[in-house]
C-alpha positions in Angstrom: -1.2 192.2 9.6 1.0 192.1 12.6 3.9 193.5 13.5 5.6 190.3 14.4 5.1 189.3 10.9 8.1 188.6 9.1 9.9 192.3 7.4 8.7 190.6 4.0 4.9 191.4 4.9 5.7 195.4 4.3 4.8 196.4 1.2 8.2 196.9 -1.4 9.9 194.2 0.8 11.0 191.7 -2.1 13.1 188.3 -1.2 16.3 190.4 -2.3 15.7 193.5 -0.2 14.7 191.5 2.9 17.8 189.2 3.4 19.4 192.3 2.8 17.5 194.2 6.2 17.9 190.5 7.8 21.8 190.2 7.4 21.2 193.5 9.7 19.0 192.0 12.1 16.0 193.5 10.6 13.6 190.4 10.2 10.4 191.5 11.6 7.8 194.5 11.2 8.8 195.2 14.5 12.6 195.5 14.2 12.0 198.4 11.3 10.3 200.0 13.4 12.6 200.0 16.4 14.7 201.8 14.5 13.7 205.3 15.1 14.0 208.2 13.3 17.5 210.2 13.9 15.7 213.6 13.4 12.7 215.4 12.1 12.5 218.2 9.4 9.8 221.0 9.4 7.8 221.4 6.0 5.2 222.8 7.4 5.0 225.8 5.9 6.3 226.2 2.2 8.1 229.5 1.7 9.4 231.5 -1.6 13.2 231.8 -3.5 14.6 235.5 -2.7 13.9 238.1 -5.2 16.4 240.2 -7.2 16.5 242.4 -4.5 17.6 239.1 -1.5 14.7 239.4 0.3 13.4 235.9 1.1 10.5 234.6 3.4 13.3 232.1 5.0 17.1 232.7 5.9 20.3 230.8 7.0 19.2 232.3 10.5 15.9 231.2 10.7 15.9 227.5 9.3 16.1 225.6 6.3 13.7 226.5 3.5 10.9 224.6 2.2 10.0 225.6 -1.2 7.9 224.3 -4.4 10.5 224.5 -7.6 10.9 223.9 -11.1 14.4 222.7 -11.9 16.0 223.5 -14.9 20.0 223.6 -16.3 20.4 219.9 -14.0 23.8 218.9 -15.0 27.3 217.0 -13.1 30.1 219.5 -12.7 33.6 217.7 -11.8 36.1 219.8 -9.5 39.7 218.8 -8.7 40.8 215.0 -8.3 37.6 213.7 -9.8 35.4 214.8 -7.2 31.5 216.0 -8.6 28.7 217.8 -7.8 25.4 218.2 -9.1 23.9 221.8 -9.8 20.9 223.0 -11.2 18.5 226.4 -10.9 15.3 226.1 -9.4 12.4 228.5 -10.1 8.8 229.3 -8.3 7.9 231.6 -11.6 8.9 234.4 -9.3 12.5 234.1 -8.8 15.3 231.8 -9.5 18.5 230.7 -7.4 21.5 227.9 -7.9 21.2 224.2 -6.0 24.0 222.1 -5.4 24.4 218.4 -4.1 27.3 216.7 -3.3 28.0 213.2 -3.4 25.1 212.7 -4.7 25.8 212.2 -8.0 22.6 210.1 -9.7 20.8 212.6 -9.2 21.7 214.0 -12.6 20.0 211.5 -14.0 17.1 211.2 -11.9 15.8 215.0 -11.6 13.7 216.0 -14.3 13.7 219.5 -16.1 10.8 221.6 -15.9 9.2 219.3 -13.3 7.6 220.4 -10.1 9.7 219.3 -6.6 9.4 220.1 -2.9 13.2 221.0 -2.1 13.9 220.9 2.0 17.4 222.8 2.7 19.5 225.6 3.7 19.7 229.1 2.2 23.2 230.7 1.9 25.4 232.8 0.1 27.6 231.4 -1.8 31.0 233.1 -0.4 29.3 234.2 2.5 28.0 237.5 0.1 27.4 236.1 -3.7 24.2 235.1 -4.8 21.3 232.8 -3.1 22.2 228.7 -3.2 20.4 225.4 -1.6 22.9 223.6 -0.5 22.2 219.8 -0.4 18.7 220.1 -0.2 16.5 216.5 0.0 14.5 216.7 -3.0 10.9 215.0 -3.9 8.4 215.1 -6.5 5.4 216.3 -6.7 2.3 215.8 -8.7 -0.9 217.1 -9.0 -2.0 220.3 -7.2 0.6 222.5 -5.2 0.6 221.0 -2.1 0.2 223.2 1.2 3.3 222.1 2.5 5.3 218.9 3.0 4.6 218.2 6.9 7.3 216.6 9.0 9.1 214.4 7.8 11.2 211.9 9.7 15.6 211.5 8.6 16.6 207.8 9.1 19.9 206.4 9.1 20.7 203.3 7.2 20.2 199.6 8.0 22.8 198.1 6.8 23.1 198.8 3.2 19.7 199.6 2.7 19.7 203.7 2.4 17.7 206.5 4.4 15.4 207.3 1.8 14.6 203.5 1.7 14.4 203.0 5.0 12.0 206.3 5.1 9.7 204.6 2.9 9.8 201.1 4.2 8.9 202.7 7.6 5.7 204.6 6.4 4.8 202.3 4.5 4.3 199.7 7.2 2.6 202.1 9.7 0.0 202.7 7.3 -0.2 199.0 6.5 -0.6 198.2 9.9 -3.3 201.2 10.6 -5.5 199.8 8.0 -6.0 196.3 9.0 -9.1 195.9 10.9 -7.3 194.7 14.1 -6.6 197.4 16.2 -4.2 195.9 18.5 -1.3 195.2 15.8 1.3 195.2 18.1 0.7 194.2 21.8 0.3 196.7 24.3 2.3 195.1 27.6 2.3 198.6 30.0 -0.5 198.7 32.4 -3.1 200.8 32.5 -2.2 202.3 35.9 1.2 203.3 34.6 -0.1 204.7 31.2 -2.8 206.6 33.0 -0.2 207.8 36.1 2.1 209.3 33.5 -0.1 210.1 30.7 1.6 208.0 28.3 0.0 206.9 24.8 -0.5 203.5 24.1 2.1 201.4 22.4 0.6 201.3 18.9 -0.5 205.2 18.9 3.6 206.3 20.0 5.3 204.2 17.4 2.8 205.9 14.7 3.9 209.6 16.0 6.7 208.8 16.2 7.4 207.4 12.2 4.5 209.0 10.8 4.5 212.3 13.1 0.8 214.4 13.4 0.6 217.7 11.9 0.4 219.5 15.5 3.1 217.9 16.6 6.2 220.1 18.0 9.4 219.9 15.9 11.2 220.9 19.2 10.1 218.1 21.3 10.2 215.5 18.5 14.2 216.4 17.9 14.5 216.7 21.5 12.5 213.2 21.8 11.0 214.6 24.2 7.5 214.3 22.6 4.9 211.7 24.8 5.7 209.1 21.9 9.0 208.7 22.9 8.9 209.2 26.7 6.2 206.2 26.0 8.8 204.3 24.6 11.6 205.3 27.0 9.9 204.8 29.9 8.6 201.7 28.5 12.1 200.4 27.9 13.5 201.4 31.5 10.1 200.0 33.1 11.2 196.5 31.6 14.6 197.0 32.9 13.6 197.9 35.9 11.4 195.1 37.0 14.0 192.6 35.9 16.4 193.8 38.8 13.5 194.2 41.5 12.3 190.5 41.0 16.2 189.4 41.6 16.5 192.3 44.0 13.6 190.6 45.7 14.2 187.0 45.2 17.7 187.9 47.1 16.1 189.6 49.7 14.0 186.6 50.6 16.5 184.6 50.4 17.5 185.1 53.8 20.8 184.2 55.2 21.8 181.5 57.9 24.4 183.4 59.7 24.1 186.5 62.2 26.4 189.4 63.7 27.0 189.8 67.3 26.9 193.5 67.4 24.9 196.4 68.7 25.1 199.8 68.8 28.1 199.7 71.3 30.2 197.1 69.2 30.2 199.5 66.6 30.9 202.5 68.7 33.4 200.4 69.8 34.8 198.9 66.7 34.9 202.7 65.6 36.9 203.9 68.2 39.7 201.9 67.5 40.3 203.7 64.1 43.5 206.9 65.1 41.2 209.5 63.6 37.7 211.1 63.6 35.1 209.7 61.1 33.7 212.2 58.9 29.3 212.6 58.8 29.6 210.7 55.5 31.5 207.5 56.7 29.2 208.0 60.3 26.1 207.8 57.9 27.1 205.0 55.3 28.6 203.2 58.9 25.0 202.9 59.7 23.6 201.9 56.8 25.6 199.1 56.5 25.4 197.7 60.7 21.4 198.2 59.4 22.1 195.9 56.2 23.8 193.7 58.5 21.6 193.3 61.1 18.7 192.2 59.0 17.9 188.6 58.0 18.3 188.9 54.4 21.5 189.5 53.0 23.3 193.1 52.1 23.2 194.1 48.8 25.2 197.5 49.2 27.2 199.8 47.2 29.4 202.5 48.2 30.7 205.4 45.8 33.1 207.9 46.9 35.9 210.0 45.7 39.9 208.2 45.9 40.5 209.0 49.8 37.0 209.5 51.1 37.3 206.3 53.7 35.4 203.3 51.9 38.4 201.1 53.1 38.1 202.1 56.7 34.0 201.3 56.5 35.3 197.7 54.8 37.6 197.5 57.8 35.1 198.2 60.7 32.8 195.6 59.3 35.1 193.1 59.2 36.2 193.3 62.3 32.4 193.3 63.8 32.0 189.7 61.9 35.5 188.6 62.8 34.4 189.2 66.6 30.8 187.1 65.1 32.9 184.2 64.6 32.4 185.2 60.9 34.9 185.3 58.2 35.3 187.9 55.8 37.1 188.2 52.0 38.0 191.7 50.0 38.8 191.2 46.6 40.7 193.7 44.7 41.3 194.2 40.9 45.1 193.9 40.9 47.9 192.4 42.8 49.2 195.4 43.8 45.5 197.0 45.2 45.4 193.9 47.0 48.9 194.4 49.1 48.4 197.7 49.5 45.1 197.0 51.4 46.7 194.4 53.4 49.6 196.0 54.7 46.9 198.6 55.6 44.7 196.6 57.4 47.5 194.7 58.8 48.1 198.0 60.6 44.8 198.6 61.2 43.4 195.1 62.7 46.4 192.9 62.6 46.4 192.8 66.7 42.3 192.4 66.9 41.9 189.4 63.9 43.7 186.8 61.8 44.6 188.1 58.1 45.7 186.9 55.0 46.6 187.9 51.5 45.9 185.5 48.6 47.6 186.3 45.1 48.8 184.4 42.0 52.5 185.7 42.8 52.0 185.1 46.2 50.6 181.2 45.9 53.7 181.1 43.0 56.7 182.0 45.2 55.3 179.6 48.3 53.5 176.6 48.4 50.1 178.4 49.4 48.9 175.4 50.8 49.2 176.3 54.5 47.8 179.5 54.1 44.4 178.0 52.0 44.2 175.1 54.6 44.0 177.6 57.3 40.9 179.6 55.5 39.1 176.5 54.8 39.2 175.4 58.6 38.3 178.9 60.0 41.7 179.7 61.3 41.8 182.8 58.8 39.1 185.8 59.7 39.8 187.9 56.6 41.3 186.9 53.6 42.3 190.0 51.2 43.4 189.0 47.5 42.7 189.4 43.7 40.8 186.7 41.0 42.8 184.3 43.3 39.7 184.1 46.0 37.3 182.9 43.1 39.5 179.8 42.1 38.9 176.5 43.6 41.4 176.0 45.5 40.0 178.8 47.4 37.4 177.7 50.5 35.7 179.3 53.4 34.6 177.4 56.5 32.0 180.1 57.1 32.4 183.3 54.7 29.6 185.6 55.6 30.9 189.2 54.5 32.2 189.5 50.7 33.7 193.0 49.8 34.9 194.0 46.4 36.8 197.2 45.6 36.7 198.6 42.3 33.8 197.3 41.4 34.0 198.3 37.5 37.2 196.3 37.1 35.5 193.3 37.4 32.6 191.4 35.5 29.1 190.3 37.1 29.9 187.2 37.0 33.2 187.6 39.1 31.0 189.2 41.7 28.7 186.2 42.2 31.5 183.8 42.1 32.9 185.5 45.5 29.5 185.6 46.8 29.4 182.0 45.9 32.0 181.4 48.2 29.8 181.9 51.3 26.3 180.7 52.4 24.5 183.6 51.0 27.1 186.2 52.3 26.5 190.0 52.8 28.1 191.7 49.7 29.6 195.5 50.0 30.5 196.8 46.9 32.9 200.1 46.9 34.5 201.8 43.5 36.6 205.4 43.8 34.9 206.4 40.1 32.2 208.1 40.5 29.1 206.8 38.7 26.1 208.9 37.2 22.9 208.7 39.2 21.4 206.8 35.9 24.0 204.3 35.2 23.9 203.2 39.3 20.3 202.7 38.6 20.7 200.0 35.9 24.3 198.7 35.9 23.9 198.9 40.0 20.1 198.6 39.7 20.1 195.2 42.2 22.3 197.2 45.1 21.4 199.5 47.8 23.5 202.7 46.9 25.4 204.5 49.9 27.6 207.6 48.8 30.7 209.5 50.6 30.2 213.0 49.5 32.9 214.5 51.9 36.7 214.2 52.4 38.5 213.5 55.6 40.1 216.5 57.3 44.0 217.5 56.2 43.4 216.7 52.2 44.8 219.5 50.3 43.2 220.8 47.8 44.9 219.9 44.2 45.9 223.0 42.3 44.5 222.0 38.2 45.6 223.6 35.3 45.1 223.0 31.6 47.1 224.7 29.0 47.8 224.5 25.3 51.6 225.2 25.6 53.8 222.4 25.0 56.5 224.0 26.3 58.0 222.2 29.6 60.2 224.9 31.2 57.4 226.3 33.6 56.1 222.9 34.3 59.6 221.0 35.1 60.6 223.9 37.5 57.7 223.6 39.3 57.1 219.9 39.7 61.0 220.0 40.6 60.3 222.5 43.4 58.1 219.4 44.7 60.8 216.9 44.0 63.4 218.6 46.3 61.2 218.9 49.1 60.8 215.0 48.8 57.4 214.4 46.9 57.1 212.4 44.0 55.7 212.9 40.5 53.7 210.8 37.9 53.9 212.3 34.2 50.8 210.3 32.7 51.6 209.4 28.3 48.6 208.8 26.0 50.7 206.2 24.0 52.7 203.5 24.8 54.7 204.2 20.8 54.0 206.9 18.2 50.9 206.4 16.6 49.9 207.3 13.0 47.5 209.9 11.6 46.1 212.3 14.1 48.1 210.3 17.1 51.1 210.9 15.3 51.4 214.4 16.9 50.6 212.9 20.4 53.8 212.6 22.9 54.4 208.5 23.5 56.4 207.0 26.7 58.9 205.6 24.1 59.8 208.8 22.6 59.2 211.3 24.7 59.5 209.4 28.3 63.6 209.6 28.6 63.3 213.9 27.9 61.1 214.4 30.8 63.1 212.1 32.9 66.3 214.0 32.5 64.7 217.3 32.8 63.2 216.0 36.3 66.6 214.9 37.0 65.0 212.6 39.7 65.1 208.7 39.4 62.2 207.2 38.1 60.8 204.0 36.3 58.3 203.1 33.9 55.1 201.3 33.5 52.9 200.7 30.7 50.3 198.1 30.2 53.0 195.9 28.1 55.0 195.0 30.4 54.8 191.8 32.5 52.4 192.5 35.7 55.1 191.2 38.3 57.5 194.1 36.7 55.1 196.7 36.6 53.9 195.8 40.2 57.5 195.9 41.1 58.2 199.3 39.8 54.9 201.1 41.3 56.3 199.2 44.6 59.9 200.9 44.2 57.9 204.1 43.4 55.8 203.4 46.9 58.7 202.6 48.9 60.4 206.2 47.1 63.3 204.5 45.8 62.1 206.3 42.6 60.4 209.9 42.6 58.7 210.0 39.1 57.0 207.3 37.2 56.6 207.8 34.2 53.4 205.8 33.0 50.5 205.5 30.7 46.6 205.0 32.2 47.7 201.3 34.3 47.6 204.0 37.2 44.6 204.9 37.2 43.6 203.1 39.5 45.2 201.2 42.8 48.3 203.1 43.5 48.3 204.9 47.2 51.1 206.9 47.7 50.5 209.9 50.2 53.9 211.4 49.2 52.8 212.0 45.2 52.0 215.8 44.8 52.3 216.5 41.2 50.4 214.7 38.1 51.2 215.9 34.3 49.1 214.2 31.9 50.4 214.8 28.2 48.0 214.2 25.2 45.2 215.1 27.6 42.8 215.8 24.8 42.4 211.8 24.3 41.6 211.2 27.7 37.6 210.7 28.9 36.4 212.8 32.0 36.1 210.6 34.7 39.3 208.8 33.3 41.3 212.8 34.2 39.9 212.6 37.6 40.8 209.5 38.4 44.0 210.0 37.2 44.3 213.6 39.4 43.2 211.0 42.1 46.5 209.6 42.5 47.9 212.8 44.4 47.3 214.8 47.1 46.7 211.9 49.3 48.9 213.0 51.8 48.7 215.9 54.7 52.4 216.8 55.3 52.5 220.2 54.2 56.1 220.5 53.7 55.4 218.5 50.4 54.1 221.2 48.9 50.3 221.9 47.5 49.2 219.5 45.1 49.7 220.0 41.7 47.7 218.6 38.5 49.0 220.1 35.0 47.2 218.7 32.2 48.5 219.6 28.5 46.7 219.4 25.5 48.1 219.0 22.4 45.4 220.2 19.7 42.1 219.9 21.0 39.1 220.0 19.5 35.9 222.3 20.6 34.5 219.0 22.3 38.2 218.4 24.2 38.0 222.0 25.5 34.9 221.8 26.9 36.0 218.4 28.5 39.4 220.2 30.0 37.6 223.2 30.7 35.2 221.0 33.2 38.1 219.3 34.5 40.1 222.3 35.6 36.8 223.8 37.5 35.4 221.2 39.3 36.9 218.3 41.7 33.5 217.3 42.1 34.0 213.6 41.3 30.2 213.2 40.9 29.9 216.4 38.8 32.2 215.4 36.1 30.5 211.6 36.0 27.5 213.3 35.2 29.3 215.6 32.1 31.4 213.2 31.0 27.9 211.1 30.4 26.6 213.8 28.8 29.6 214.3 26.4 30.6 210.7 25.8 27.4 208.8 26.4 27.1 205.8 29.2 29.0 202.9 27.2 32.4 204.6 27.6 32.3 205.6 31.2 32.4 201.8 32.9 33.0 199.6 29.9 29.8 197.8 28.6 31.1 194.5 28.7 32.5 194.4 32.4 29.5 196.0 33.6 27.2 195.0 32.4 25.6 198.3 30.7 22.3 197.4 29.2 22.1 198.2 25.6 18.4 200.9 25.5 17.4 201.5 22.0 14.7 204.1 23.1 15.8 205.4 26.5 18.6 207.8 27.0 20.1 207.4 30.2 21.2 211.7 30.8 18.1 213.0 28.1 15.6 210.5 29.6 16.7 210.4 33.6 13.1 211.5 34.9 11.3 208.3 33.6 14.3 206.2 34.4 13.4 207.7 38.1 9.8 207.0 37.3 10.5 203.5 36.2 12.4 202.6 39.6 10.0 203.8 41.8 7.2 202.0 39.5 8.7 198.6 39.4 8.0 197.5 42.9 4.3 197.9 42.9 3.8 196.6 39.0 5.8 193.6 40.4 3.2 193.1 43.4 0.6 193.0 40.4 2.3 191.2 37.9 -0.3 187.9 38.7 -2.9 190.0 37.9 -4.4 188.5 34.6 -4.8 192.2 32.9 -0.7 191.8 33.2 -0.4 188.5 30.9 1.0 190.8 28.2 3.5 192.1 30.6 4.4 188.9 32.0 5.8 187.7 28.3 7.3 190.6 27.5 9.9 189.8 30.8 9.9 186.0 30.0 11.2 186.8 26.6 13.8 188.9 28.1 14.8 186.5 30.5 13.2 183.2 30.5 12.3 181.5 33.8 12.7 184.9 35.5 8.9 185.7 36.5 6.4 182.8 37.8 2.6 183.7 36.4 1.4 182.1 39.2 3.1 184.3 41.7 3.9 187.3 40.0 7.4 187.4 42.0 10.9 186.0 40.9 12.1 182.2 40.2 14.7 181.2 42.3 
């Protein structure tokens, strides 16, 4: 028996029950037991009912209770609208107390009277002071002798329509299988030794047995925690895989090489530096010199750059432009909207414009002209640096000799997008920048094939934004004191969570349509509106107007969150701020205090909750103490999980089944630093088993014969 063998091989595994586990993507041995267990109960040690007198081995406080009963009295009891219960008393022969399950309602004709069970569940009062009851306690029959306990036992969730219990079943029932056939090497054990023996990891076979059929010393802590060795086996196991997939292209781009080269040395860049009007913080200084280091290398940059809305990337963009401008070298920076885009090239315009050709390239911008001046000029060389949106990736779109690609907001664009720019050169140098910060885990897998550079400081003159979170739906203190901004010429976004009145919870949640024209006329200011319905040249013409201060408020839902730059904005209210992710608040906080003019007034975030749950106060309460872009990445993982805080599908988020990128982050560490060296010994015959596991994941990717990446 193997577990590649078809789901049908487990014992109890009829034709009916396995097309049911197929349908969900259960076919093999293997896939069952992939699906781990969602907890772990201790029935360890079998305790007694409470006496007449309450007293009772186990307690509410102290943990469920795990107790050997007779059941007697098992009967269905129907409540209001229909709704049942089943109760019953259950006896040890020394005392006696009530059960009840609900929505469980077969079990009145499944339990027995005056049969021996092992019941597993809390002890309360009923009323919080009546008598002893188990509520909802999982229920199993016994036979024979009293047993000394009922060990731990593992909680499933379904597959498909296939129950727990079932699944519970299915899952022990092909571990043991599996242990008793004479082979011992039933599934195939791909991690080398060095690794295993390095981090004192259990072999493949021996974790997924602990972790479905756990041992008797095992700790009930760590195995809830999964934090036990079986799982960090499989977690690290899972990010090792991972891993290795990103060094071989990490590598195989690396020697790659690339035909073109930058005339600059330390003096250029000194040079190139000094003609930005103001002081570079340590942080840009120290990215700065990563990247002339990237640059200066034969293989190509690979570089990303995180930092806070306002920390400089754009200047560092700017600088190394202009060093392969002056290397006879063009450049292109692609933004995610159209707006983004002319906002970067009316700053580098100011910037550059005397020192290097530039030109912006957008849909609207190739619709209102004929554009084909403009693309004729990049294709013969005439253009240095080319700024635009998707534009720069369509075909009409060519470089005579693009050799620097630089993408802003990284996470507003797909993987693919990315290679199509780079695609556009001969192997160009690509620097990626995004304003949201990303956890230290996620830049490890959805950035895992990047050099990571962070800006970690601000540049002088940025006042501190003022952030407040209240409960109050009340206006009046809030108008007055955005007003009090107004007057002294700032301007104000007030952020909706809906574009109309939803339905259900959202039904108490303010919309732009319905609550939009009140806080306009008690701004008394002039203002526009833009929502995510509207059509992109209108919306782009209204943040413009708002640029340009033609209008002081916008009122808006989350389209500006990112890629509006307007220094004069002091004051953000976000309504219905209890739907709103972490990183998604920041972000939006982002948009003000860009300025230094201190006649505007200090910065002012108000963020108003309507009825938030325990989980949304935590979330507000980190928001209002910390500015700490990175900080709140890291809680907002924590809270939300990875696939919400950059969109799986546009980046690319690998889908772990074992690993969890915040619980698990030290063998994700592990794993990165392992994967180069494993890689160096992938040829190594002992690492066949190794080499298939990657060649399933990505065929063609690994070459036996030299252990490094296909091109």
């Amino acid at each position: 028996m193997d577990a590649r063998d078809p789901i049908t091989s487990t014992r109890g595994v009829g034709p009916v029950l396995g097309r049911r586990l197929a349908a969900a993507g259960c076919r093999r041995i293997v896939d069952l037991l992939a699906h781990l267990p969602l907890r772990y109960e201790d029935r360890r040690t079998l305790g007694r009912l409470p006496g007449a007198d309450g007293a009772a081995t186990e307690s509410p406080a102290s943990g469920p209770l795990t107790v050997v009963a007779r059941l007697e009295n098992v009967r269905r009891v129907f409540g209001r609208r229909r709704f049942s219960r089943v109760e019953a008393v259950a006896s040890d022969g020394a005392a006696r107390v009530g059960v009840v399950w609900f929505n469980r309602p077969y079990l009145a004709q499944q339990l027995e009277e005056n049969v021996s069970y092992l019941l597993h569940g809390p002890l309360r009062r009923r009323g919080g002071d009546g008598p002893w009851q188990l509520s909802n306690p999982t229920v199993e029959r016994i036979s024979g002798e009293k047993p000394g306990g009922g060990g731990l036992r593992p909680v499933y969730g379904r597959i498909g329509e296939v129950p727990p219990s079932r699944v519970a079943r299915l899952a022990a029932d092909a571990i043991r299988g599996l242990r008793d056939t004479s082979a011992s090497n039933w599934i195939e054990e791909w991690l080398p030794r060095e690794e295993r023996t390095k981090h004192q990891l259990p072999r493949l076979a021996d974790a997924l047995t602990e972790v479905h059929l756990p041992s008797g010393h095992a700790s009930i802590e760590e195995l809830n925690a999964r934090r036990s060795p079986a799982h960090a086996r499989l977690a690290y196991g899972e990010f090792l895989l991972q891993q290795l997939q990103l060094a071989a292209v990490r590598r195989q781009r690396r020697r790659s090489g690339k035909p073109h080269r930058y005339r600059a040395d330390g003096a250029a860049w000194a040079a190139a530096a000094g003609l930005v009007p103001f002081r570079l913080t340590r942080a840009q200084e120290r990215v700065l010199g990563e990247i002339a280091e990237d640059l200066a290398r034969n293989e190509p940059m690979l570089r990303l750059v995180q930092g806070d809305v306002g920390s400089g990337k754009t200047v560092l963009a700017a600088l190394s432009c202009l060093i392969a401008a002056r290397s006879g070298l063009q450049s292109a920076l692609m933004a995610p909207t159209e707006l983004l885009a002319e906002q970067h090239f009316a700053s580098l315009e100011r910037l550059l414009g005397s020192r290097l050709t530039i030109a912006l390239v957008t849909s609207s911008q190739r619709a209102a002209s004929d554009g084909g001046a403009v693309d004729e000029r990049i294709a013969d060389g005439r253009i240095d640096l080319v700024v635009g949106t998707h534009a720069l990736i369509e075909e009409r779109t060519r470089f005579a000799r693009l050799a620097l690609a630089v993408i802003d907001e990284q996470h507003r664009f797909g993987v693919v997008q990315r290679q199509s720019l780079a695609r556009k050169g001969l192997r160009p140098d690509l620097l990626v920048m995004t304003a949201t910060p990303i956890p230290r885990s996620l830049a490890l897998t959805v950035y895992g094939d990047l050099d990571v550079s962070i800006l970690d400081e601000m540049p002088p003159g940025r006042r501190p934004i003022e952030t407040r979170v209240t409960t109050d739906g009340r206006m009046e203190k809030v108008v007055n004191e955005v007003r009090q901004r107004l007057e002294s010429g700032g301007r104000a976004y007030v952020v909706f969570p809906l574009i109309d009145g939803g339905e259900g919870t959202a039904a108490r949640l303010p919309s732009l349509k319905e609550s939009g024209l009140k806080w306009a006329r008690a701004l008394a200011a002039p203002y526009g509106v833009v929502h995510g319905r509207l059509r992109r040249q209108e919306r782009d013409e209204t943040m413009g107007r708002f640029a340009r201060g033609s209008i002081q408020v916008l009122l808006a839902t989350t389209v500006i969150e990112v890629g509006v730059d307007v220094p004069e904005a002091t004051a953000m209210v976000i309504l219905g701020a209890e739907r709103f992710g972490l990183a998604q608040l920041h972000q939006l906080r982002g948009r003000i205090g860009r300025g230094t003019d201190p006649e505007l007034g200090d910065p002012l975030c108000v963020a108003i909750a309507e009825a938030p749950s325990a989980e949304a106060e935590r979330r507000l309460e980190v928001f209002a103490a910390s500015t700490d872009g990175f900080r709140i990445a890291e809680e907002d993982m924590r809270q939300r999980g990875p696939g919400e805080i950059l969109g799986t599908r546009q980046a690319g988020l690998p889908q772990f089944r074992f690993g969890d990128l915040a619980r698990d982050w030290r063998w994700l560490v592990a794993a990165r630093q392992d994967a180069s060296q494993v890689l160096d010994r992938l040829a190594d015959p002992a690492n066949a088993a190794l080499r298939r596991q990657l060649e399933r994941r990505v065929p063609g990717l690994v070459s036996p014969e030299e252990g490094s990446a296909r091109p």
